[in-house]
Every structure is written in C-alpha cells, then in structure tokens.
C-alpha positions as CSV (number, residue, x, y, z in Angstrom):
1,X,-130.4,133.3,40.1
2,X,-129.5,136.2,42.4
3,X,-127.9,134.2,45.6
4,X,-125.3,135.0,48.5
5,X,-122.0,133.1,49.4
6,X,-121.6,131.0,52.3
7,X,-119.2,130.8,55.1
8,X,-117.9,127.7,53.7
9,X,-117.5,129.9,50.1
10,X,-120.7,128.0,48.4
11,X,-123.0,130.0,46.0
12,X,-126.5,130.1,47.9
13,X,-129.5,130.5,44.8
14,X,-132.3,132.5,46.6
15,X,-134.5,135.0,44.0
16,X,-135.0,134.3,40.5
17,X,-134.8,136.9,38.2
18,X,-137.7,135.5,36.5
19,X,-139.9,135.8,40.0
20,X,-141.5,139.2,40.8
21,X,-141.7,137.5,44.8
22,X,-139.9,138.8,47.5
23,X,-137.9,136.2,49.3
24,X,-136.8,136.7,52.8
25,X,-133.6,134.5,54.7
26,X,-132.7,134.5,58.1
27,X,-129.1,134.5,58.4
28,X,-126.9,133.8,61.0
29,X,-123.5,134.1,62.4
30,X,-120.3,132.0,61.8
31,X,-118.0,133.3,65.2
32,X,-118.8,133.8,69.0
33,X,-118.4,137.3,69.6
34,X,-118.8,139.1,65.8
35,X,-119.3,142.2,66.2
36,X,-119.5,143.0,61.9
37,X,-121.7,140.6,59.4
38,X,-121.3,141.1,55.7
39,X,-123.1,139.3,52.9
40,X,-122.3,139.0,49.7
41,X,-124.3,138.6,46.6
42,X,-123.6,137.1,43.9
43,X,-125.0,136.1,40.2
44,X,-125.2,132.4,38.4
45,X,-126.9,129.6,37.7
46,X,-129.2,127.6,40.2
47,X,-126.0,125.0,40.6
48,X,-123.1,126.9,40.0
49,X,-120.0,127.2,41.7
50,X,-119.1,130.3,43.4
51,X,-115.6,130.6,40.3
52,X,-118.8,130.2,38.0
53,X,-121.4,133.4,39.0
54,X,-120.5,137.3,39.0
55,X,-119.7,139.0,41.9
56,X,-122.7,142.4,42.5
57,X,-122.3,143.6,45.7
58,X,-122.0,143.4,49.7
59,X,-124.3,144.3,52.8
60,X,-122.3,144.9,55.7
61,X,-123.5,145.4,58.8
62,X,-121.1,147.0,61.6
63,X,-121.6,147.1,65.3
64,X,-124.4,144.5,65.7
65,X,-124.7,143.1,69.2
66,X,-121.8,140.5,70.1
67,X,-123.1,137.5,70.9
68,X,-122.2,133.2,70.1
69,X,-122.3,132.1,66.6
70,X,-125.3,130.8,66.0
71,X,-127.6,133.4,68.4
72,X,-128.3,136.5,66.6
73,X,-131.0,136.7,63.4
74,X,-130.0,138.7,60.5
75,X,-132.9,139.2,58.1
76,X,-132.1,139.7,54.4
77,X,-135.1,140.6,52.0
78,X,-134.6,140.8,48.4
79,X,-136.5,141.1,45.5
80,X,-136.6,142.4,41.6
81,X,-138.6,145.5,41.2
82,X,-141.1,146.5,38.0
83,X,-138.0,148.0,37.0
84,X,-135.5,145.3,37.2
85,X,-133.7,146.6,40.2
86,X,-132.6,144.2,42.2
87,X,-133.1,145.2,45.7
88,X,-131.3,143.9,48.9
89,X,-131.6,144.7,52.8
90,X,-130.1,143.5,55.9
91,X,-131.0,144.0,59.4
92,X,-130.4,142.8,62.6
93,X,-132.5,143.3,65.3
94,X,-131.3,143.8,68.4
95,X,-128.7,146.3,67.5
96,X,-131.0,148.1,65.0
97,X,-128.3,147.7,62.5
98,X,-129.4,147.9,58.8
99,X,-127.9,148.6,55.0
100,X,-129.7,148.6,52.1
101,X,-128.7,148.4,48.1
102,X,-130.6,148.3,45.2
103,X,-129.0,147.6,41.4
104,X,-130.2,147.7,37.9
105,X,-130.1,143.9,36.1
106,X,-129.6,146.3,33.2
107,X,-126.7,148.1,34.9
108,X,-125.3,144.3,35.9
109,X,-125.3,143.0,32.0
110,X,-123.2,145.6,30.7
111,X,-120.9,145.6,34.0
112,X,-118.1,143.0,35.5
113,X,-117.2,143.2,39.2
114,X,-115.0,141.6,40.5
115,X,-114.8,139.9,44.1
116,X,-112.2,141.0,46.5
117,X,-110.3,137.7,47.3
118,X,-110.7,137.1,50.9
119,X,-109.8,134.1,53.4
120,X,-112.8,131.8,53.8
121,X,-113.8,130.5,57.0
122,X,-114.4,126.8,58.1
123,X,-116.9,125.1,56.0
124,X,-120.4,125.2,57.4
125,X,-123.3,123.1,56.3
126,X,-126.0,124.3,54.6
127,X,-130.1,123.6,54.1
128,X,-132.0,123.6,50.6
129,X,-133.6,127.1,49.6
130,X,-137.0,127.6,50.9
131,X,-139.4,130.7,51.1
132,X,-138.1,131.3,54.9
133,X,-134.3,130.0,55.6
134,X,-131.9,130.1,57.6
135,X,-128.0,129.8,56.9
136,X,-124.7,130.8,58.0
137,X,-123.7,134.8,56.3
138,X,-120.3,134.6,54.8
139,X,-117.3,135.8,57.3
140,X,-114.9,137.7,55.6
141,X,-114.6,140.7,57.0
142,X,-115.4,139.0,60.8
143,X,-113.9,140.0,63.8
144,X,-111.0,137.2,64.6
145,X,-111.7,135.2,67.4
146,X,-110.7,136.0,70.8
147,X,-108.8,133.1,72.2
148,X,-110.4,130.6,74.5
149,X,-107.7,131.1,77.1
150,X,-106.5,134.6,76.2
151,X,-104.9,135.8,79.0
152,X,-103.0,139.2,79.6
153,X,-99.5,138.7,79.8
154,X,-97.6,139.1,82.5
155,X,-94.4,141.4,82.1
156,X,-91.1,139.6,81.8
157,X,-89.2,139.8,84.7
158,X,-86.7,142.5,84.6
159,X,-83.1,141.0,83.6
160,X,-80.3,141.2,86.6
161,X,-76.6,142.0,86.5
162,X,-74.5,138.8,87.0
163,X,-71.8,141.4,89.4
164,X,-75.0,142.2,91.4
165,X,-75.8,138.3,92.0
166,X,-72.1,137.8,93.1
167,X,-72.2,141.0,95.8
168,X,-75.6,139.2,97.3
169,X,-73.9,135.9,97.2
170,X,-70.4,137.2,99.1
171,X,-72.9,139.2,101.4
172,X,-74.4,136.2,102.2
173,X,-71.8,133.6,102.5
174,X,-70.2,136.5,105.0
175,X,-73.3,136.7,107.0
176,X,-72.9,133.2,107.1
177,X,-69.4,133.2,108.4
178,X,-70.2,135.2,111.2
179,X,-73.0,133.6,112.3
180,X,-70.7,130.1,112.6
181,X,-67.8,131.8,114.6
182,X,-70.3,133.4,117.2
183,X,-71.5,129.8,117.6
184,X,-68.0,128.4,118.2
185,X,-67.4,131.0,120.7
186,X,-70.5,130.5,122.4
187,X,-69.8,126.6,122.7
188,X,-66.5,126.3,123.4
189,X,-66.8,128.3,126.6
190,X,-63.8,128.6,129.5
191,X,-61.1,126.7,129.8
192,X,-60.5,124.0,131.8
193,X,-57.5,124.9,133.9
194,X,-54.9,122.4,134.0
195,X,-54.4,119.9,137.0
196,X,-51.5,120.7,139.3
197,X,-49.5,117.7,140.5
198,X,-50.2,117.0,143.9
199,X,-47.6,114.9,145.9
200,X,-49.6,112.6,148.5
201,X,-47.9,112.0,151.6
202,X,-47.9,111.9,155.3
203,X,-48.4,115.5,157.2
C-alpha cells in the first residue's frame, strides 16, 4: 500500500499498488493559522505501523491561505501509472498552491529512504479509507502556533539611581518644611501685648 502519515504519526493505506485507479483525499489542516502543509508518503502493508513502512517522499505546499484548522481543502490525487510510477499531487485551492512528484516502484525496491525525524503533533482521529476522504495532513513542518493571548511586550521600565531617589526625597521633605513654617507664621499672628498694672483709686 502506498499511504500518507497522519498528524497523530499513523500510517494512512490509500492506493494499492495492485490498483491501476486513481484515488483522490481531501486533506485538511491540524493548526489555526498554517500557513505551510506537507504530506508525507509512505510505503507498507494495509495495517502497519508507521516504524514498519518505508519512507518515499513529501508534498509541501508553502504559502497557502491562513485560515483555522479544519477550514481549508487540500486535494491529493495519486495513482500508479502503466509504467509503475507512482504519481502524487497536492493542491489547495484558494491559494492556487500546488506540488507534484512522481516515482518509479522500480526505483523504490532497489532504494531505502529514510524519514527525517520530526516532532509529531497532538493525536488526531482518523476515518476508514474510502474512494473520497477526508483526514488531517501530517504537521511537521507547520507554522507554531501564535498564542491565544500573545501580546506585545511592553518595555521594562528604565532602572533608576538610588542617589537620584534620595535628592527627590530631600527635595521633597524640604518643600515640605517650608510649607509647615509659613503656616505657623501665618497662625500665630501678633502678639498680644502684656497688661499694665493699673492701680484703682479715688481721683
């Protein structure tokens, strides 16, 4: 079976080798915001394990309209030719973006490739094989994630000299100073003269 790998790092069976048919897939994306899709294809049997199949090639296909996971269709054809070449195109619609390989079976018996190791994204469930699907394209080479509450950040607030603090604080305490003498001067006012003794008598 010649099959792609899944986001959650699943071999996907779609064409036969035995099967002259073209089969098409609808595939789909794994991140909001992805602007790069690549799909990997890979070679095993009908239930194998990705460890278990050989690695062929990838279709990657850059600039594609940004948009949720989940929105955008990416159409991958394949099929084996009269002369066992093993064809393979992508293409994404809205964006116009499209790549294209084609491979000899021949060429693949007498070759090993080997698969880059690459993180794997989150696992994502996938539906039986049909004429027609739709699954999830692998995300390897995906655009990471912008953050939910990705904010710019503010610049950190220059640092200030302790001396300069201790000048605004002696400037201020003498402001301060002033201010509470000019008020004692304004309420304590005249002085009261003294009283005289006055001798009380008759004239």
């Amino acid at each position: 079976m010649i099959g792609i790998k899944l986001a959650n790092g699943e071999f996907y069976p779609v064409l036969n080798e035995d099967d002259r048919r073209a089969r098409k897939m609808v595939l789909t994306t794994v991140r909001d915001d992805q602007n790069n899709v690549q799909i990997d294809l890979f070679r095993g049997k009908a239930h194998a394990r990705l460890s278990e199949t050989e690695y062929i090639a990838s279709l990657v296909l850059e600039n594609v309209r940004t948009a949720p996971r989940g929105e955008l269709d990416i159409e991958l054809n394949m099929n084996i030719d009269a002369h066992d070449n093993l064809n393979a195109s992508a293409y994404e619609s809205s964006s116009g973006e499209r790549q294209s390989l084609s491979v000899s079976l021949e060429y693949l018996e007498s070759s090993m490739f080997e698969f880059p190791e690459l993180d794997v994204n989150e696992p994502e469930a996938s539906s039986a094989p049909g004429e027609a699907e739709r699954a999830e394209a692998s995300g390897e080479l995906f655009e990471e994630e912008p953050a939910e509450d990705d904010e710019p950040a503010e610049p950190p607030a220059p640092a200030r000299s302790p001396l300069l603090l201790a000048g605004f604080l002696l400037v201020g305490l003498g402001i301060v100073a002033v201010l509470l003498y000019l008020v004692f001067i304004l309420l304590k006012g005249d002085p009261v003269p003294a009283l005289k003794a006055v001798q009380l008598g008759r004239p």
